[in-house]
N, C-alpha and C positions, 0 to 999 in steps of 0.2 A: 781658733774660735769655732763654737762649735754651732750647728744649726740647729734648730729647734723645729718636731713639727706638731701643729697641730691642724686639727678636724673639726669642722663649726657648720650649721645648718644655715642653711639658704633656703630663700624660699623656694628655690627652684633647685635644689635637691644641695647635695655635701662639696663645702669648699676646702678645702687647702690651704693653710698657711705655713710658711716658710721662714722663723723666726732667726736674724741673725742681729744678738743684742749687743748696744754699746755699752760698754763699763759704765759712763759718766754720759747719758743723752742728753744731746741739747734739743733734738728733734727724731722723730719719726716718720720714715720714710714707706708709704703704704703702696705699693707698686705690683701693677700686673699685666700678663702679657696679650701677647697679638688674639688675631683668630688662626691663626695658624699654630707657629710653636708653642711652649710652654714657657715655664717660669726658668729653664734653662738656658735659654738665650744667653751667649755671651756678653751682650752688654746689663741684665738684669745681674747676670752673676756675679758680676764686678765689682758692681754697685752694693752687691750684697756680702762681697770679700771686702771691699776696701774701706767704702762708708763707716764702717762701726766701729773702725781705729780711729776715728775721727771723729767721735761722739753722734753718730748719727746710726739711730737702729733700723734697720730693713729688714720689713718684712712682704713677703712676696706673695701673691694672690693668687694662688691657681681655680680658674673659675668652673662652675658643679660642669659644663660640658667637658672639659678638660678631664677631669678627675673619673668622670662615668666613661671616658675611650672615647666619645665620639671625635668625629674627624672635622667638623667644621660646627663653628661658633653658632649660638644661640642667639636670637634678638638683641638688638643693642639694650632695650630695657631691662633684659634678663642680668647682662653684664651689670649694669647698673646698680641693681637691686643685691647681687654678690657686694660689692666693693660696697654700698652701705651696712651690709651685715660683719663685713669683716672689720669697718671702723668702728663701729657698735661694739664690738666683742673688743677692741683693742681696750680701749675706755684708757689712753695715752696721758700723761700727764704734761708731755713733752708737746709741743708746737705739732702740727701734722703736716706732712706733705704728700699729698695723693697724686700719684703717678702710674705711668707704667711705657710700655712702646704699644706704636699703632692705636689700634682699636684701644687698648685698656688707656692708653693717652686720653684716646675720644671722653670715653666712658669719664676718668678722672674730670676732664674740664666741664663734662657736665654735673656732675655731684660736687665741685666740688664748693660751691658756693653753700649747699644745702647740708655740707658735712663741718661747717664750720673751720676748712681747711685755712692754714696758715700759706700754703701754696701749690703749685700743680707742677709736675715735671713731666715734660711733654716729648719720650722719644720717638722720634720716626713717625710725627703726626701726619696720620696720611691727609692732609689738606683737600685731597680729589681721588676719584680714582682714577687708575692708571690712562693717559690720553686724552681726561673728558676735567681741563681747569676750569671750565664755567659750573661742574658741579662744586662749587665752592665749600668746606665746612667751617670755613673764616668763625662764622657766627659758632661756633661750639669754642675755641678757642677766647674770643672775646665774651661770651655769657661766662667765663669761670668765675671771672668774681675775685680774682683773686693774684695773686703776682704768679706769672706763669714764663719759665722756663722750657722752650723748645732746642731740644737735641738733634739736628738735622743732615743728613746725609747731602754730600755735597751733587752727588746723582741720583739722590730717590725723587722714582720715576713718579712717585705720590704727591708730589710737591718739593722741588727745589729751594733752597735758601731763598734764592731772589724775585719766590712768587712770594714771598710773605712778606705783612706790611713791616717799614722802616721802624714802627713804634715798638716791634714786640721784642723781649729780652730771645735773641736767638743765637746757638752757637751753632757752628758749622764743623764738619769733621770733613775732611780733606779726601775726595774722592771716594769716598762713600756711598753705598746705594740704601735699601729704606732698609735690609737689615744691621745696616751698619759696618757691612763686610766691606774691604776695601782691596784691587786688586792686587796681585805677586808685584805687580812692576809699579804699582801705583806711587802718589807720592809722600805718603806715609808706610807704613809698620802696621801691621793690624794690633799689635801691641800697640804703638803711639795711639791708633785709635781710639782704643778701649780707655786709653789713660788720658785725652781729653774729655770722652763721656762723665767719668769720674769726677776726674778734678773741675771741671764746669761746674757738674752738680754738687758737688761740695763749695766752692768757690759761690754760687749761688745761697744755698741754703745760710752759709756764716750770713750773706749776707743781706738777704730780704726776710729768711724767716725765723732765724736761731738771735737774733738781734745782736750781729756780731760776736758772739760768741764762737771763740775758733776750737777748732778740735786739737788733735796731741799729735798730729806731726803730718805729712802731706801723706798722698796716697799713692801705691805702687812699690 
């Protein structure tokens, strides 16, 4: 499969898009990364290897600081204002689900009621920052507006599984910390890890936003 790129304006300067399409889409997957890494993150990658043999197209968002070299992320409204421009430009015919890890999580659960998303895919949502749980961002996860899927590290030190409320659709990845890394002796595979991220979000989208509709075979 091959990936696709293209270059699209922002209002705050040129984004990146990372196009890897599915033969037969039931949905699109609009995902972007941290403030830190980029759109290469292992578990973006995967999502964008595996997803689209199973009818689901990803495409990856790399946002204008990213792209211009700098070393740390731009205002959260900055992010914002990317991932509207690059649903804009997608002009999807398919269901949308606006995603990404960390910060680009954040970012999706707040567009994504205003992007007409069909759902939100929330990895390694940092819930707090690191030590300080009374900073809550509960409230950005609940304004999405939308059926929202969190992807969560069983040790990220941003919010653990079991600070989040009992209502919300959440999977846990087995010793995991917020990049999803899991240790040598741990008690999965960082392969097994990558292949719950996957198959969760695929196992998801058949089923809140593709309306059942299953893709052409599992993933991995």
């Amino acid at each position: 499969m091959t990936t696709v790129e293209r270059r699209i304006d922002t209002p705050h300067g040129e984004a990146r898009l990372l196009v890897d399409q599915a033969r037969a889409p039931v949905a699109t997957a609009l995902l972007s990364h941290g403030a830190g890494a980029g759109v290469d993150t292992p578990d973006l990658e995967a999502l964008a290897r595996h997803l689209p043999r199973n009818g689901v197209t990803v495409v990856r968002l790399e946002q204008p600081w990213k792209v211009a070299g700098r070393r740390v992320a731009t205002a959260p409204a900055t992010l914002d204002a990317a991932l509207v421009a690059a649903a804009n430009r997608l002009r999807t015919r398919t269901p949308l689900v606006v995603g990404g890890r960390s910060a680009g999580a954040r970012s999706a659960a707040r567009c994504a009621r205003g992007l007409a998303a069909s759902g939100c895919l929330a990895l390694s949502f940092p819930l707090h920052p690191p030590g300080r749980p009374e900073k809550t961002r509960l409230d950005e996860l609940r304004g999405a507006g939308v059926p929202v899927l969190v992807v969560q590290g069983e040790r990220d030190s941003m919010g653990r599984p079991e600070e989040f409320p009992d209502d919300l659709d959440l999977c846990v990845v087995p010793g995991a910390d917020h990049s999803l890394k899991v240790p040598a002796r741990g008690p999965i595979s960082q392969d097994d890890a990558l292949a719950i991220v996957v198959e969760s979000a695929l196992e998801w989208i058949v089923r809140e936003v593709a309306g059942g509709v299953r893709g052409n075979g599992r993933a991995g």
